[in-house]
N, C-alpha and C positions, 0 to 999 in steps of 0.2 A: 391387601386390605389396609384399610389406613385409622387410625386413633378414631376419624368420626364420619366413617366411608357408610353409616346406615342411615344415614341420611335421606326422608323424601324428597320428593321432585321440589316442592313450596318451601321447604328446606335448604335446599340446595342455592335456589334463587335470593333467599334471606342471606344466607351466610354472602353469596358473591358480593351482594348489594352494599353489604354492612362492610365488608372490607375494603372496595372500591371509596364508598363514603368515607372513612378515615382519610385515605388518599386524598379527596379531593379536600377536607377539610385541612392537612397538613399544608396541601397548595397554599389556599387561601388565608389560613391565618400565619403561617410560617414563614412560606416564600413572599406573599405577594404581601400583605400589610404589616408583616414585622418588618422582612429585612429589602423590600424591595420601598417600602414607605416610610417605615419606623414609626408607624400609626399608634404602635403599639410595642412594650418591654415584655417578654416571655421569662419564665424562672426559668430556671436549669434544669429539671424534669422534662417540661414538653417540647422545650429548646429540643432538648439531644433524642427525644422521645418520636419527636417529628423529623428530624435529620433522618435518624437510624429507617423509620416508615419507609421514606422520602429513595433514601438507598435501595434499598430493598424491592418499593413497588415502580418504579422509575429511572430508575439511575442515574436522576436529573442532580449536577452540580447546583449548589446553591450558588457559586458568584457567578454561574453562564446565564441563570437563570434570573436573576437578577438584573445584570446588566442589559441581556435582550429586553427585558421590561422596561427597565429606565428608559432604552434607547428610546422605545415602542411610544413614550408618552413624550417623550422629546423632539420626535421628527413624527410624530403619529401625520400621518395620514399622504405621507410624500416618498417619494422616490428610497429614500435613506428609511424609513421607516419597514423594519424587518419583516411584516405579516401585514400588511394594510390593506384588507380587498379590494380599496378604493383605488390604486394604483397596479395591482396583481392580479386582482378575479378575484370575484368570491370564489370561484370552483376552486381554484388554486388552494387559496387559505384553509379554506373548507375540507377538501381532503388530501393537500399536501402540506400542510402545518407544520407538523413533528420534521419534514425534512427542510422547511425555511425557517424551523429551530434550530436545527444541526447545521445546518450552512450558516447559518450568523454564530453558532457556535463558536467556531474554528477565527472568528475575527478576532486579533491579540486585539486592534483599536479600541474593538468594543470595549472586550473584556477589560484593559486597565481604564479605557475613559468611566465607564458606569458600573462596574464592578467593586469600588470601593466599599469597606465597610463590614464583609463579608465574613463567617465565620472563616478562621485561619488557623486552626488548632491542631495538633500530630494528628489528630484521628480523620480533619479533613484533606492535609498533604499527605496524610499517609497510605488511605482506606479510601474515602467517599469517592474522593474527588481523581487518583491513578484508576482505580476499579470497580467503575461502575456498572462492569457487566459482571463483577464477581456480588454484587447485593441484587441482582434480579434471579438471579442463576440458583443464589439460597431462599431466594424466596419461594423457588421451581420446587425447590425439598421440602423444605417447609409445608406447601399446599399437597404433596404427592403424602409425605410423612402423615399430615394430618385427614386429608381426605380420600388417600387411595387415586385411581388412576382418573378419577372425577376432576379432581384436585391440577391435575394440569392443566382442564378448563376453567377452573377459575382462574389460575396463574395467566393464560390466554387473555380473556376479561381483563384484569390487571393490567395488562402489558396495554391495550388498547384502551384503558378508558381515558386516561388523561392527554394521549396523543391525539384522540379525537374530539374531547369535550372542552378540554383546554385550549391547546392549539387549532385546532378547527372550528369549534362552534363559539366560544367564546373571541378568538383571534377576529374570527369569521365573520358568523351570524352576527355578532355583537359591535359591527361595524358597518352594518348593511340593512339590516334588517329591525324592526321593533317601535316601541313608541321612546319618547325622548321626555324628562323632564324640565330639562335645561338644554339650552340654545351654547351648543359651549364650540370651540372653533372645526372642533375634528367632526368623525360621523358615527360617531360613536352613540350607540341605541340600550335600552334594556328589555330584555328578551322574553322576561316574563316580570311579573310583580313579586311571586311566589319562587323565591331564592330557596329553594331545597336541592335540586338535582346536583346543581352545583355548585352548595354550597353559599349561594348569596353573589357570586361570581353574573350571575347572569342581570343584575343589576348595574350592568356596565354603563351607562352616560353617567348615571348619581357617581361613580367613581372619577371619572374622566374630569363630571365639574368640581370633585371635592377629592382630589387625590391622596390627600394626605391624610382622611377619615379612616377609623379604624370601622366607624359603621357603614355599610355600603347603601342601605333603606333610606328615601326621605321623606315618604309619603303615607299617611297612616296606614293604608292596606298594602304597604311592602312587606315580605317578610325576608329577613337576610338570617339564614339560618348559621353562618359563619359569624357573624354577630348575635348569638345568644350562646356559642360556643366561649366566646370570647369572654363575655360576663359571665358564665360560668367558671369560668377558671377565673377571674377578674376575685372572684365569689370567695374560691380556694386557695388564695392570693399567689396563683400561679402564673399571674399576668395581671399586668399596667397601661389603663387606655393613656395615652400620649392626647391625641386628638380627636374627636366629631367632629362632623361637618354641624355650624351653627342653624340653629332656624329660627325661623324670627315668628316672634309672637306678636299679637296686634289687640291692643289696648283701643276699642271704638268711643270710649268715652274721655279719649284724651285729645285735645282741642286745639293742642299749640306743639309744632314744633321744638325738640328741644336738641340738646348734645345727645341724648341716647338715641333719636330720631336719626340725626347725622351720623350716628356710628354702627346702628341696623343698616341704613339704606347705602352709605358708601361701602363695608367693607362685605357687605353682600351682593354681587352685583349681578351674578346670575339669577338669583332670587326675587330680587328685583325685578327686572327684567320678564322671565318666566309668570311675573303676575300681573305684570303690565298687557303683558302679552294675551294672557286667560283673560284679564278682566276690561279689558281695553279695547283693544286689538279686535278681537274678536267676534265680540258681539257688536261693535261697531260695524265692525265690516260688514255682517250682516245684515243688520238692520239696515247700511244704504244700499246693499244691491239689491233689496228689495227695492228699493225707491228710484235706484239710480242706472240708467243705461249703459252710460258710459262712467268708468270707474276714475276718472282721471278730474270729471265736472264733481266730485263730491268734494264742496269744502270740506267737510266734517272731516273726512278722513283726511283728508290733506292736513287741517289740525292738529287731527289726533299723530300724523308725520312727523309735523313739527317737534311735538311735546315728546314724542320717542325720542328724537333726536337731541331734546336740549336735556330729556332724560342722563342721554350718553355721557355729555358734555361733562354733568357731575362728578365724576368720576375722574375726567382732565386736569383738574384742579388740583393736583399733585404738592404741588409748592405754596400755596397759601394756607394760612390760618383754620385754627378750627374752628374759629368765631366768623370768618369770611367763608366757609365751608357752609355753616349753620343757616348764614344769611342765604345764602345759594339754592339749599334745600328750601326752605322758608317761602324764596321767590317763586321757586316753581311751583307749589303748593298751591299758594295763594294766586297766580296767574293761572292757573290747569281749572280752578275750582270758578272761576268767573267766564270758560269756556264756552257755556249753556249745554256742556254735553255731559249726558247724566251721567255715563260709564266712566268719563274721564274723572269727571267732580269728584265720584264715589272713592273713586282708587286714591285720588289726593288725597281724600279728608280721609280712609284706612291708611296711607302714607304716615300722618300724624301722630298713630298709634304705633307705629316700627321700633319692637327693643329685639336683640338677641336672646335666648335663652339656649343652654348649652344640650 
């Protein structure tokens, strides 16, 4: 019998869920946006509060687990990229993840090239990181201690939620499958809107285009549940956002290109793009294949080609001026809006109104 083995059925499934969720929350704010992005500073509370978790429901090393991630977003989508269904199978990724963990585990390259940075403390050469089957093993007592012989089936649960949800559906699904907000180079998807199960984790493209954000959400009906954990502590001043991804707000009663113009649209360029795309792109193309047989005889769209393209162009401009930048922006505005194409006009003259807000 165990401390809280009187437990009913609906009981039972609360407690597993609530415990697995910590877990996955430890991932997400701990592994992956603190120390595998530095998106975000942790205090020393839920620093060692999520290591300790992290041992115990996993026995994942923070620097393995890290560097396979760095690699993952460095070579994402090719040969050298650890877990890429795009190059392995989905099936593969999907239900052999945990073991194309453990196989790029064991690579010293990895680990010293992207493993930098990493907690290094006696407790991680001494404990975490030599015995990591000695923090799953107590967690075995722990759940037996507290729940009686039930309690090995959630230690069960445990052992499998993050080698499946992580490594698999997120490695996986989240590479293959979903809708996409941003046009970013890999095939990286997000898997729902509704970031709970995993934590905010299944907003994976919004991550991909803005890696370095401690919020993974960019769309008002996102919800990234690991980013209100985050502000919560943020709250108890037990953690420091570093970064957001920027989004840009649009001022319709603003006329003239300026420098804040130039500085929403060049250093956002996914965002750009992404709206170009929605508001352009799109209903254009529609609108001529009603009209048009053959999709190659539409000037319109051939236009609307061009202007994506000298869109691109913007962004080339590396070495000049921010006053030759300005003009640049300016030109295109003003050439896109003399078009006769309403869609394209529209987006110009909302181009006009581009500031960042954080």
């Amino acid at each position: 019998m165990g401390l809280l083995s009187d437990l009913n059925a609906w009981q039972w499934v609360l407690v597993t869920l609530g415990l697995t969720h910590i877990t996955i929350a430890a991932v997400t704010i701990f592994l992956h946006r603190t120390q595998a992005h530095h998106a975000l500073e942790l205090g020393r509370i839920p620093s060692h509060f999520f290591r300790l978790w992290l041992w115990l429901t996993t026995g994942m090393v923070t620097r393995e687990w890290v560097a396979i991630h760095r690699k993952h977003h460095a070579k994402c989508e090719t040969p050298e990229d650890p877990h890429s269904p795009q190059t392995r199978g989905i099936h593969t990724v999907l239900w052999k993840g945990a073991l194309l963990y453990r196989q790029e585990a064991q690579n010293q390259e990895t680990l010293e090239k992207y493993g930098k940075g990493t907690p290094d403390d006696w407790l991680e050469r001494h404990v975490y990181a030599p015995y990591p089957w000695l923090g799953i093993s107590t967690m075995l007592v722990i759940d037996i201690v507290l729940f009686g012989l039930p309690g090995s089936l959630i230690w069960l649960v445990q052992m499998v939620w993050i080698p499946f949800w992580a490594a698999g559906v997120i490695n996986g699904l989240a590479h293959f499958w979903g809708y996409r907000n941003w046009s970013t180079t890999d095939a990286s998807t997000n898997i729902s809107p509704i970031g709970i199960l995993i934590g905010g984790e299944e907003l994976h493209n919004n991550h991909h285009a803005f890696a370095s954000s401690a919020r993974f959400s960019c769309r008002w009906y996102e919800l990234d549940m690991g980013w209100f954990y985050i502000r919560l502590l943020e709250m108890l001043g037990m953690a420091k956002v570093r970064k957001v991804a920027p989004r840009i707000r649009i001022n319709p009663h603003k006329l003239t290109a300026d420098f804040d113009t130039v500085s929403a649209v060049l250093g956002n360029r996914l965002q750009v793009l992404s709206h170009f795309a929605q508001q352009v792109i799109k209903p254009v193309t529609k609108s001529e294949l009603r009209h048009q047989s053959v999709l190659a005889e539409s000037q319109v769209l051939q236009t609307v080609y061009l202007y994506q393209q000298r869109l691109y162009q913007l962004w080339e401009r590396t070495t000049v001026s921010q006053e030759a930048r300005l003009e640049a922006v300016q030109e295109w505005i003003n050439n896109a809006e003399k078009t006769g194409i309403t869609a394209l006009e529209q987006f110009a003259q909302r181009l006009r109104g581009y500031s960042v807000v954080a």
